[in-house]
N, C-alpha and C positions, 0 to 999 in steps of 0.2 A: 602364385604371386609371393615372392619374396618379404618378408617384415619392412625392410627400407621401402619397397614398394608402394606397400600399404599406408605406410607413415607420409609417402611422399601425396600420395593421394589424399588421406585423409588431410593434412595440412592446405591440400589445394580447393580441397571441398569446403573446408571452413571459412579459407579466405571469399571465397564466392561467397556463400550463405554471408560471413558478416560483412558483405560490401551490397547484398540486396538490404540486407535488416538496417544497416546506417544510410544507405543511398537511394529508401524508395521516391525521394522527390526528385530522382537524377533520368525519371522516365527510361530506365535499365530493365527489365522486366518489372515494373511498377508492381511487387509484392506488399502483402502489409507485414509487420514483422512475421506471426505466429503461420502462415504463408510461406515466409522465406525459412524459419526454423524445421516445418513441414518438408519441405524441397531438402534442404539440408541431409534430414533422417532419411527419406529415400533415396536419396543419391549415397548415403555412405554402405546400403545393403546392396542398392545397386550395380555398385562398383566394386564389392565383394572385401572392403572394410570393415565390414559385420556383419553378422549373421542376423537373421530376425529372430533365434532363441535370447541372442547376447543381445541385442537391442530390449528386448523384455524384460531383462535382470537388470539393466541398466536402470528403469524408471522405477523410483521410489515411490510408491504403492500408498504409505502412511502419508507422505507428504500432502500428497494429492487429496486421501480421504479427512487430512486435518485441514486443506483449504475449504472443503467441500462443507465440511460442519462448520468451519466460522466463516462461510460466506453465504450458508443458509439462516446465519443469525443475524448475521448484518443487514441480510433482507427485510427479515422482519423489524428486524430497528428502522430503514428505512419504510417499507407499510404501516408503519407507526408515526410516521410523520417525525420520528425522532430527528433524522438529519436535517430536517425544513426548520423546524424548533431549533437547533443548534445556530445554522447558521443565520436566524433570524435576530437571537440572544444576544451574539456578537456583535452582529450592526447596531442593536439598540443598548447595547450593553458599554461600547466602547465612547469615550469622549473625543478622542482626537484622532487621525489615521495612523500615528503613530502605535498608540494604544489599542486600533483594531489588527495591525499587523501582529501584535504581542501575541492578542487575544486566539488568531488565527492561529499561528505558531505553538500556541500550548492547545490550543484544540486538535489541532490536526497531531500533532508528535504523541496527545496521551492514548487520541481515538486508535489510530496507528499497533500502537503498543499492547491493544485490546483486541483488533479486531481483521488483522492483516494489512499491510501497507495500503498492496491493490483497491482493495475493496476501500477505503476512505478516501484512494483517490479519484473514482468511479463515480460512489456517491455523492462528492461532495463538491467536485469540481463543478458541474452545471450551477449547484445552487451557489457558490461562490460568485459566480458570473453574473447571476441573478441577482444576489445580495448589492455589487459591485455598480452593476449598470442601474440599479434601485438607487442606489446611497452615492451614483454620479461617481464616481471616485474611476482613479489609473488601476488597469487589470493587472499588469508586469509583476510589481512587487508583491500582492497576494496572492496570485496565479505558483509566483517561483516559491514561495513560502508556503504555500500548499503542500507542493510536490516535494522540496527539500526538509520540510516539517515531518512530511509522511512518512518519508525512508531514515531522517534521524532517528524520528521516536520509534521505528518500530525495533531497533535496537535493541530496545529493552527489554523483550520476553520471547522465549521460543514461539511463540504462536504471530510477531509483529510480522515476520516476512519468510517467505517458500526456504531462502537457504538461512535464517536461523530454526527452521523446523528441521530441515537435512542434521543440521549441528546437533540438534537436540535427540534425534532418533537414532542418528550412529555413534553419538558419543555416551549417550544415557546420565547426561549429564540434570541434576533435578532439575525443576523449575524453577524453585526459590535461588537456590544458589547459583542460575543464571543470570537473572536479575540484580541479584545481589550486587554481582560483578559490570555486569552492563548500565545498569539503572544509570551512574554518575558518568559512563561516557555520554549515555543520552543525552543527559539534562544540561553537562558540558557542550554538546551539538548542537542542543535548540539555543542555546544562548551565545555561541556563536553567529552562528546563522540569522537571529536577529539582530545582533550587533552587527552582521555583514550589510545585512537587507536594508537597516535603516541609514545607515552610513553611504550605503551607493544611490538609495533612492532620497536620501536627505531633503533634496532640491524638490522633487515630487510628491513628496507626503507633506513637508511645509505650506505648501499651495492648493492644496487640495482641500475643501471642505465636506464634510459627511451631510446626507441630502436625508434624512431618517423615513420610511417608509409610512405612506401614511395606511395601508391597506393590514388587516390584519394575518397575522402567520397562520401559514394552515393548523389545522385542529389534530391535537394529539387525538392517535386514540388511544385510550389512557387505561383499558384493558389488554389490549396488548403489548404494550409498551411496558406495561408492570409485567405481566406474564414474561418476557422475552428477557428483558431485565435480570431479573431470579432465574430461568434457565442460566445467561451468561455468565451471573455468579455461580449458579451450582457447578457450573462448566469448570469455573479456576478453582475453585475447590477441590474438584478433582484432580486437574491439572497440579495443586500446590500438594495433595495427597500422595502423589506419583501415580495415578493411574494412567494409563495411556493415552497418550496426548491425541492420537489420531479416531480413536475409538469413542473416547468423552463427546470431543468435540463434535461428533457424529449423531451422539447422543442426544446433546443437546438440539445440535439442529434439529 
Protein backbone atom coordinates (compact mmCIF):
# COMPACT_ATOMS: atom_id res chain seq x y z
CA UNK A 1 0.00 0.00 0.00
CA UNK A 2 1.19 3.18 -1.35
CA UNK A 3 1.60 6.46 1.44
CA UNK A 4 -1.36 8.22 -0.58
CA UNK A 5 -3.02 5.11 0.08
CA UNK A 6 -2.87 5.03 3.38
CA UNK A 7 -3.57 8.75 4.00
CA UNK A 8 -6.56 8.19 1.69
CA UNK A 9 -7.67 5.61 4.13
CA UNK A 10 -6.94 6.91 7.14
CA UNK A 11 -8.80 10.17 6.30
CA UNK A 12 -11.87 8.01 5.41
CA UNK A 13 -11.63 6.06 8.62
CA UNK A 14 -11.83 9.27 10.64
CA UNK A 15 -14.44 10.67 8.83
CA UNK A 16 -16.60 7.47 9.69
CA UNK A 17 -15.45 7.39 13.37
CA UNK A 18 -16.26 11.32 13.78
CA UNK A 19 -19.68 11.14 12.09
CA UNK A 20 -20.52 7.83 14.78
CA UNK A 21 -18.92 9.96 17.76
CA UNK A 22 -21.19 13.25 16.63
CA UNK A 23 -24.17 11.27 15.00
CA UNK A 24 -25.00 8.57 17.68
CA UNK A 25 -28.69 9.99 18.03
CA UNK A 26 -28.87 9.47 14.03
CA UNK A 27 -29.68 5.59 14.88
CA UNK A 28 -26.30 4.93 12.31
CA UNK A 29 -24.71 2.33 14.23
CA UNK A 30 -25.96 3.81 17.50
CA UNK A 31 -22.16 3.90 19.29
CA UNK A 32 -21.54 5.80 22.35
CA UNK A 33 -18.45 8.03 21.80
CA UNK A 34 -15.44 5.89 23.66
CA UNK A 35 -17.30 2.71 21.30
CA UNK A 36 -16.91 4.70 18.06
CA UNK A 37 -13.13 5.88 19.12
CA UNK A 38 -12.64 2.05 19.84
CA UNK A 39 -14.01 0.99 16.12
CA UNK A 40 -11.88 3.81 14.93
CA UNK A 41 -8.33 2.26 16.49
CA UNK A 42 -9.36 -1.06 15.10
CA UNK A 43 -10.26 -0.18 11.76
CA UNK A 44 -6.93 1.89 11.29
CA UNK A 45 -4.67 -1.57 12.11
CA UNK A 46 -7.07 -3.26 10.28
CA UNK A 47 -6.80 -1.75 7.18
CA UNK A 48 -3.00 -1.71 7.54
CA UNK A 49 -2.75 2.21 8.56
CA UNK A 50 -0.76 1.16 11.55
CA UNK A 51 0.70 -1.19 13.09
CA UNK A 52 -0.22 -2.40 16.72
CA UNK A 53 3.65 -1.70 17.77
CA UNK A 54 2.93 2.12 16.18
CA UNK A 55 -0.45 2.14 17.68
CA UNK A 56 1.34 1.52 21.36
CA UNK A 57 3.88 4.35 21.04
CA UNK A 58 1.24 6.38 20.10
CA UNK A 59 -0.54 6.38 23.69
CA UNK A 60 0.91 8.55 26.12
CA UNK A 61 1.37 6.27 29.18
CA UNK A 62 1.96 9.54 31.90
CA UNK A 63 -1.03 11.08 30.70
CA UNK A 64 -3.20 8.35 31.44
CA UNK A 65 -1.27 7.49 34.88
CA UNK A 66 -1.66 11.23 35.82
CA UNK A 67 -5.62 10.95 35.08
CA UNK A 68 -5.59 7.86 37.02
CA UNK A 69 -3.98 9.47 40.34
CA UNK A 70 -6.23 12.73 40.22
CA UNK A 71 -9.15 10.69 39.65
CA UNK A 72 -8.46 8.38 42.53
CA UNK A 73 -8.47 11.62 44.56
CA UNK A 74 -11.49 13.00 43.35
CA UNK A 75 -13.02 9.81 44.49
CA UNK A 76 -12.18 10.13 47.75
CA UNK A 77 -13.21 13.91 47.75
CA UNK A 78 -16.43 12.61 46.61
CA UNK A 79 -16.58 9.50 49.53
CA UNK A 80 -16.31 12.32 51.65
CA UNK A 81 -19.25 13.75 50.95
CA UNK A 82 -17.02 16.75 49.80
CA UNK A 83 -18.92 17.27 46.40
CA UNK A 84 -22.67 16.92 48.31
CA UNK A 85 -21.25 19.78 50.69
CA UNK A 86 -20.21 21.96 47.85
CA UNK A 87 -22.98 21.95 45.92
CA UNK A 88 -25.34 22.21 48.88
CA UNK A 89 -23.06 25.53 50.05
CA UNK A 90 -24.13 27.16 46.74
CA UNK A 91 -27.67 26.81 46.86
CA UNK A 92 -27.68 28.05 50.50
CA UNK A 93 -25.05 30.28 50.01
CA UNK A 94 -26.28 32.22 46.98
CA UNK A 95 -29.18 35.03 47.27
CA UNK A 96 -30.36 35.48 43.88
CA UNK A 97 -30.19 32.90 40.64
CA UNK A 98 -28.16 35.40 39.34
CA UNK A 99 -25.61 34.99 42.10
CA UNK A 100 -25.85 31.16 42.12
CA UNK A 101 -24.85 31.01 38.47
CA UNK A 102 -21.60 33.06 39.66
CA UNK A 103 -21.29 30.93 42.41
CA UNK A 104 -21.44 27.80 40.11
CA UNK A 105 -19.17 29.25 37.62
CA UNK A 106 -16.27 29.96 40.09
CA UNK A 107 -16.97 26.51 41.66
CA UNK A 108 -16.81 24.40 38.88
CA UNK A 109 -13.71 26.53 36.78
CA UNK A 110 -11.41 26.45 40.37
CA UNK A 111 -12.55 22.48 41.10
CA UNK A 112 -11.64 21.91 37.35
CA UNK A 113 -8.16 23.61 37.62
CA UNK A 114 -7.40 21.11 40.64
CA UNK A 115 -8.81 18.17 39.88
CA UNK A 116 -9.33 17.40 35.90
CA UNK A 117 -12.14 18.70 33.87
CA UNK A 118 -13.80 15.18 33.44
CA UNK A 119 -13.99 14.26 36.76
CA UNK A 120 -15.87 17.56 38.14
CA UNK A 121 -18.06 17.23 35.40
CA UNK A 122 -18.98 13.50 36.51
CA UNK A 123 -19.23 14.24 39.99
CA UNK A 124 -20.96 17.25 39.99
CA UNK A 125 -23.46 17.25 37.26
CA UNK A 126 -26.08 14.78 39.15
CA UNK A 127 -25.81 16.79 42.37
CA UNK A 128 -26.43 20.04 40.13
CA UNK A 129 -29.64 18.52 39.12
CA UNK A 130 -30.41 17.59 42.41
CA UNK A 131 -29.50 21.00 43.97
CA UNK A 132 -31.62 22.55 40.72
CA UNK A 133 -34.87 20.34 40.93
CA UNK A 134 -34.55 20.99 45.18
CA UNK A 135 -34.22 24.94 44.84
CA UNK A 136 -37.09 24.66 41.69
CA UNK A 137 -35.04 26.71 39.52
CA UNK A 138 -34.28 26.31 35.13
CA UNK A 139 -31.58 23.53 34.52
CA UNK A 140 -30.07 25.17 30.87
CA UNK A 141 -28.15 27.85 32.25
CA UNK A 142 -26.47 25.93 35.21
CA UNK A 143 -26.20 22.70 33.34
CA UNK A 144 -24.11 24.91 30.33
CA UNK A 145 -22.20 26.84 33.16
CA UNK A 146 -21.23 23.62 34.54
CA UNK A 147 -19.87 22.15 31.55
CA UNK A 148 -18.39 25.61 29.94
CA UNK A 149 -16.96 26.55 33.66
CA UNK A 150 -15.38 22.98 33.67
CA UNK A 151 -13.29 23.26 30.45
CA UNK A 152 -12.49 27.17 31.07
CA UNK A 153 -10.97 26.60 34.42
CA UNK A 154 -9.19 23.83 33.74
CA UNK A 155 -7.04 25.92 31.59
CA UNK A 156 -5.17 26.92 34.22
CA UNK A 157 -2.75 23.96 35.25
CA UNK A 158 -1.26 21.09 33.67
CA UNK A 159 -3.20 18.71 35.76
CA UNK A 160 -7.08 20.63 34.59
CA UNK A 161 -7.46 18.60 31.38
CA UNK A 162 -5.88 15.11 29.36
CA UNK A 163 -4.37 17.56 26.58
CA UNK A 164 -2.90 20.26 29.06
CA UNK A 165 -1.09 17.01 30.71
CA UNK A 166 0.09 16.05 26.89
CA UNK A 167 1.47 19.78 26.90
CA UNK A 168 3.04 19.49 29.99
CA UNK A 169 4.95 16.10 29.55
CA UNK A 170 6.18 16.77 26.00
CA UNK A 171 7.16 20.19 26.43
CA UNK A 172 8.61 19.88 30.17
CA UNK A 173 7.26 22.94 30.66
CA UNK A 174 7.22 23.79 34.93
CA UNK A 175 4.04 24.04 36.65
CA UNK A 176 4.24 27.19 38.17
CA UNK A 177 5.16 28.93 35.06
CA UNK A 178 2.24 27.32 33.32
CA UNK A 179 -0.12 28.67 35.35
CA UNK A 180 1.50 31.74 35.62
CA UNK A 181 0.73 32.24 31.96
CA UNK A 182 -2.72 30.64 31.71
CA UNK A 183 -4.13 31.53 35.06
CA UNK A 184 -5.51 35.24 33.61
CA UNK A 185 -6.79 33.47 30.24
CA UNK A 186 -8.82 31.34 32.70
CA UNK A 187 -10.18 33.92 34.92
CA UNK A 188 -10.70 36.07 31.59
CA UNK A 189 -13.07 32.86 30.38
CA UNK A 190 -14.92 32.40 33.41
CA UNK A 191 -15.97 35.96 33.19
CA UNK A 192 -16.86 35.98 30.00
CA UNK A 193 -18.84 33.08 30.11
CA UNK A 194 -20.80 34.51 32.95
CA UNK A 195 -21.43 37.58 31.34
CA UNK A 196 -22.41 35.38 28.22
CA UNK A 197 -24.79 33.07 30.44
CA UNK A 198 -26.42 35.83 32.18
CA UNK A 199 -27.15 38.04 29.41
CA UNK A 200 -28.73 35.13 27.12
CA UNK A 201 -30.56 33.64 30.14
CA UNK A 202 -31.60 37.27 31.55
CA UNK A 203 -35.37 36.68 30.95
CA UNK A 204 -35.05 33.18 33.00
CA UNK A 205 -32.88 33.88 36.05
CA UNK A 206 -35.18 37.29 36.52
CA UNK A 207 -38.22 35.03 37.15
CA UNK A 208 -37.00 32.40 38.78
CA UNK A 209 -37.12 32.20 42.57
CA UNK A 210 -34.52 29.95 44.81
CA UNK A 211 -36.80 27.26 46.77
CA UNK A 212 -33.90 26.64 49.68
CA UNK A 213 -33.75 22.97 50.81
CA UNK A 214 -35.38 22.22 53.84
CA UNK A 215 -33.59 18.73 54.44
CA UNK A 216 -30.17 18.76 55.77
CA UNK A 217 -26.75 18.04 53.37
CA UNK A 218 -25.30 14.88 53.74
CA UNK A 219 -22.51 14.47 56.47
CA UNK A 220 -19.05 15.14 55.77
CA UNK A 221 -16.74 12.66 56.80
CA UNK A 222 -14.49 14.94 58.12
CA UNK A 223 -11.57 12.30 58.58
CA UNK A 224 -11.42 11.72 55.31
CA UNK A 225 -11.93 14.51 53.79
CA UNK A 226 -8.92 16.24 55.99
CA UNK A 227 -6.89 13.08 55.17
CA UNK A 228 -7.55 13.35 51.18
CA UNK A 229 -7.29 17.15 51.45
CA UNK A 230 -3.43 17.17 52.68
CA UNK A 231 -2.64 14.29 50.33
CA UNK A 232 -4.02 16.79 47.34
CA UNK A 233 -1.81 19.40 48.63
CA UNK A 234 1.24 17.27 49.20
CA UNK A 235 0.39 16.30 45.49
CA UNK A 236 0.93 20.16 44.13
CA UNK A 237 3.72 20.47 46.11
CA UNK A 238 5.29 18.14 44.29
CA UNK A 239 3.78 19.11 41.19
CA UNK A 240 5.04 23.00 42.07
CA UNK A 241 8.55 21.16 43.07
CA UNK A 242 8.89 19.68 39.43
CA UNK A 243 8.63 16.32 40.39
CA UNK A 244 6.77 14.17 37.96
CA UNK A 245 3.43 15.10 37.33
CA UNK A 246 2.28 11.39 36.43
CA UNK A 247 4.16 9.64 39.21
CA UNK A 248 3.12 12.20 42.36
CA UNK A 249 -0.12 12.20 41.35
CA UNK A 250 -0.07 8.36 41.53
CA UNK A 251 1.34 8.82 44.64
CA UNK A 252 -1.11 10.55 46.19
CA UNK A 253 -3.86 8.51 44.96
Amino acid sequence: MTPVEKEIIAIAIFAVTYLLISGRRLKILPLNRPAAALLGAVLMVACGVMTPERVYRSVDYDTLVLLLGMMLISAYLFLAGFFDWAADWILRAAKTPQQLLFYLICTSGMLSALLVNDTVCLMLTPLVVAVMVRGKLPLPPYLLALAMSANVGSVATLVGNPQNMIIGHLSGIPFLRFSFSLLPVALAGLAIQYAVLSFGFRKVLSNAVIHRPESEPRKLDRRLLTMTLVVLALVFVGFVAGLNLAWTALAGG
